[in-house]
ZAMARGU-4260 file (C-alpha; in steps of 0.2 Angstrom, whole numbers, plus 5000, padded with zeros to 4 digits):
<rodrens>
0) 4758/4826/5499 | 4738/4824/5505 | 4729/4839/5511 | 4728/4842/5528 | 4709/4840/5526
5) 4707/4831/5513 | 4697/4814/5524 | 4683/4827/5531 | 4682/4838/5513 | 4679/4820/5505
10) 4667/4812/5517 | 4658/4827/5517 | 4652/4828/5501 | 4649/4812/5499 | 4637/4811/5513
15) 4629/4825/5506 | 4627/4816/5488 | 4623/4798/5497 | 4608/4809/5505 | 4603/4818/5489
20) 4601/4802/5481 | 4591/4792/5495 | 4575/4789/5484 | 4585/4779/5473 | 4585/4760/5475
25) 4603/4756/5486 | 4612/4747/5472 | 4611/4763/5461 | 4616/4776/5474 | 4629/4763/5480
30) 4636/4764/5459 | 4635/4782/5458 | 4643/4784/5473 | 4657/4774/5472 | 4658/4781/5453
35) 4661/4799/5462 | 4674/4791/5476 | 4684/4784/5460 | 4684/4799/5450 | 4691/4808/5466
40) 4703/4796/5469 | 4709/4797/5449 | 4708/4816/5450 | 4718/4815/5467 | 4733/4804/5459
45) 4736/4815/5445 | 4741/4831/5457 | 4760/4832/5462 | 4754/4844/5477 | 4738/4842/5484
50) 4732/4856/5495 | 4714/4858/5501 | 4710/4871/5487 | 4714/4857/5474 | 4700/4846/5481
55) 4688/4860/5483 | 4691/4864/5465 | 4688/4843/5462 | 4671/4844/5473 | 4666/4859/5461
60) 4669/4851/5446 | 4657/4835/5451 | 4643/4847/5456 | 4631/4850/5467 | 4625/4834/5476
65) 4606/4840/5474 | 4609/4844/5457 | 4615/4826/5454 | 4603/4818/5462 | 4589/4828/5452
70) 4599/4823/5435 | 4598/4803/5441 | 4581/4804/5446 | 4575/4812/5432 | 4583/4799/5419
75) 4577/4786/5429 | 4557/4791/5427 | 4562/4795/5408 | 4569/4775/5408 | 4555/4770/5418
80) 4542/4778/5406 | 4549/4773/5389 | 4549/4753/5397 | 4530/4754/5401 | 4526/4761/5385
85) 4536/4748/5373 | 4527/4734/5380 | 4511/4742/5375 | 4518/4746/5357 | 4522/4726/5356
90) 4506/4719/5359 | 4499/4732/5346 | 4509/4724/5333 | 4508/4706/5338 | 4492/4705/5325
95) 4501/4711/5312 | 4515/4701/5315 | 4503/4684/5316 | 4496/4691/5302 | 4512/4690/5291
100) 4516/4673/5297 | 4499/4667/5296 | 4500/4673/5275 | 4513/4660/5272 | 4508/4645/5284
105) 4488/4648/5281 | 4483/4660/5271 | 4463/4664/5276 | 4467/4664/5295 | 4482/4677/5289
110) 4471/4687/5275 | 4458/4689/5290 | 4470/4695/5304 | 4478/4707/5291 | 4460/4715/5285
115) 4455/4716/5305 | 4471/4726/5309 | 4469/4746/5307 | 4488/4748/5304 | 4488/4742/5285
120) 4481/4753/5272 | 4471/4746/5258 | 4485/4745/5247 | 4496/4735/5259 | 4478/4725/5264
125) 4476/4719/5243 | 4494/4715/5241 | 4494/4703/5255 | 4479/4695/5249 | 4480/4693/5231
130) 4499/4691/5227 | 4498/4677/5228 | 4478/4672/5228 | 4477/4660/5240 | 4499/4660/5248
135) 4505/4644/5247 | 4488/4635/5249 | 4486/4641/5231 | 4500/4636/5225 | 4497/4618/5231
140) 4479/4617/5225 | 4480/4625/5210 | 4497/4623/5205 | 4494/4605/5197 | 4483/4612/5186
145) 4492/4625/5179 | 4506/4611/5176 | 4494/4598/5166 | 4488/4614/5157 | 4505/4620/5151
150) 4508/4602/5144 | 4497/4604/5129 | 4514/4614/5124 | 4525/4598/5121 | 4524/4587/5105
155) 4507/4579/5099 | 4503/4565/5088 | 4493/4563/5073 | 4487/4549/5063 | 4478/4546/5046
160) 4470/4532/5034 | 4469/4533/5015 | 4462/4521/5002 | 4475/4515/4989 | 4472/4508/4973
165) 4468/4493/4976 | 4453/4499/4989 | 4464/4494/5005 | 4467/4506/5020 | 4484/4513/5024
170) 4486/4521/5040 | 4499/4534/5045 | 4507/4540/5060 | 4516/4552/5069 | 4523/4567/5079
175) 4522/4585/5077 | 4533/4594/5089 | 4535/4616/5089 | 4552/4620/5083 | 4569/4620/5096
180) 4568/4635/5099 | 4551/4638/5104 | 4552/4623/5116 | 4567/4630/5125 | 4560/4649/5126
185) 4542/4640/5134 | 4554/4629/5146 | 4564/4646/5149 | 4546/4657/5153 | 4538/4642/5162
190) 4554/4642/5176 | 4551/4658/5179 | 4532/4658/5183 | 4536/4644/5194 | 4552/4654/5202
195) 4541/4669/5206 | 4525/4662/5210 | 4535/4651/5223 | 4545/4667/5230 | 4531/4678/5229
200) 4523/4675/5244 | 4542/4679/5254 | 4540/4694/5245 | 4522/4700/5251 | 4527/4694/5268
205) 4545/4706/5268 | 4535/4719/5260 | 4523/4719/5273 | 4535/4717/5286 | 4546/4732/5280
210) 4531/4744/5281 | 4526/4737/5300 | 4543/4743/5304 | 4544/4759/5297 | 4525/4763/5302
215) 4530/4758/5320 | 4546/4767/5321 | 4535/4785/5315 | 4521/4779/5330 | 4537/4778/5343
220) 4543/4793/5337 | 4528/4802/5341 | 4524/4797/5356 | 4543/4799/5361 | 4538/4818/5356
225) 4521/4818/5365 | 4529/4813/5381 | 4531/4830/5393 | 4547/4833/5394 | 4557/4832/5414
230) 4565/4845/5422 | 4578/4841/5434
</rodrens>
């Protein structure tokens, strides 16, 4: 059974909560209100009885129209502010995040970006610039070297002349290798420089990009506590 006047009870409020909510752009006060007609309409379904006094009760229940409207409003400026000020936090980070990348595509361009920036601390500062000296540009340049060094570990030769009895020369020859073992523990020590100094730079730039993270999630958090708080 419907209320006698349950159409002017209804209509009522929401016209009163469609006119508290006239600041609002008319797609949002269209979803809030028919989010209010919904929940009266489910609330209305589950009675076995309705009476006016049910859908006062209902009506009391959702509010004051004034006082929802001030709730919306309010978490619209909160929304409002927290998008202006993420932008500005991006554009702070955008050199330390070129800086990171420029470490491992082209180190000096990257060391300089990350020595500019104010967000690093000297620590973070000398581990991006000196592990590895030089990123991968290092590694290309100077990793040759280090290869034709380490060779002199391999097996040499050797050669010899003596004088026999009989006042003629006798030349000798051959190899002189480190024992098995030595050879497999330098072959074992040398793939593991060349693992690590090829990974280290991936390292530096992770580490570097872990502490941006956390430094800019303390910054957002503090400003997010700055900001003055609203009341509805």
């Amino acid at each position: 059974m419907t209320a006698p006047h349950a159409d002017q009870i209804i209509a009522g409020y929401l016209a009163r909560l469609e006119a508290a909510l006239a600041p609002l752009p008319s797609s949002r006060r269209q979803e809030l209100i028919d989010d209010v007609r919904s929940h009266i309409a489910e609330a209305r379904g589950a009675l076995a009885d309705e009476t006016d006094a049910d859908l006062l009760t209902i009506i009391e229940r959702l509010g004051e129209p004034s006082e929802t409207a001030a709730e919306e409003m309010a978490g619209t400026r909160a929304a409002s502010s927290t998008a202006t000020t993420v932008p500005s936090g991006g554009r702070q980070n955008l050199l330390e995040i070129l800086a990171i990348v420029l470490l491992l595509v082209f180190w000096p361009a990257g060391v300089v970006l990350l020595w500019i920036s104010d967000l690093w601390t000297t620590r973070e500062k000398l581990i991006g610039t000196l592990v590895p000296p030089g990123g991968y540009l290092g590694i290309f340049f100077f990793g040759p070297v280090l290869l034709l060094t380490g060779g002199g570990f391999g097996c040499g030769s050797w050669s010899g002349s003596t004088t026999g009895p009989d006042g003629q020369t006798v030349t000798t020859s051959g190899t002189n290798c480190p024992p098995g073992v030595v050879m497999a523990l330098f072959g074992v020590l040398g793939a593991i420089v060349v693992v690590a100094v090829l990974v280290s730079p991936i390292f530096t730039a992770v580490y570097l990009g872990r502490r941006l993270k956390r430094r800019s999630r303390i910054d957002s958090r503090r400003g997010a506590e700055s900001q003055p708080r609203l009341v509805g």
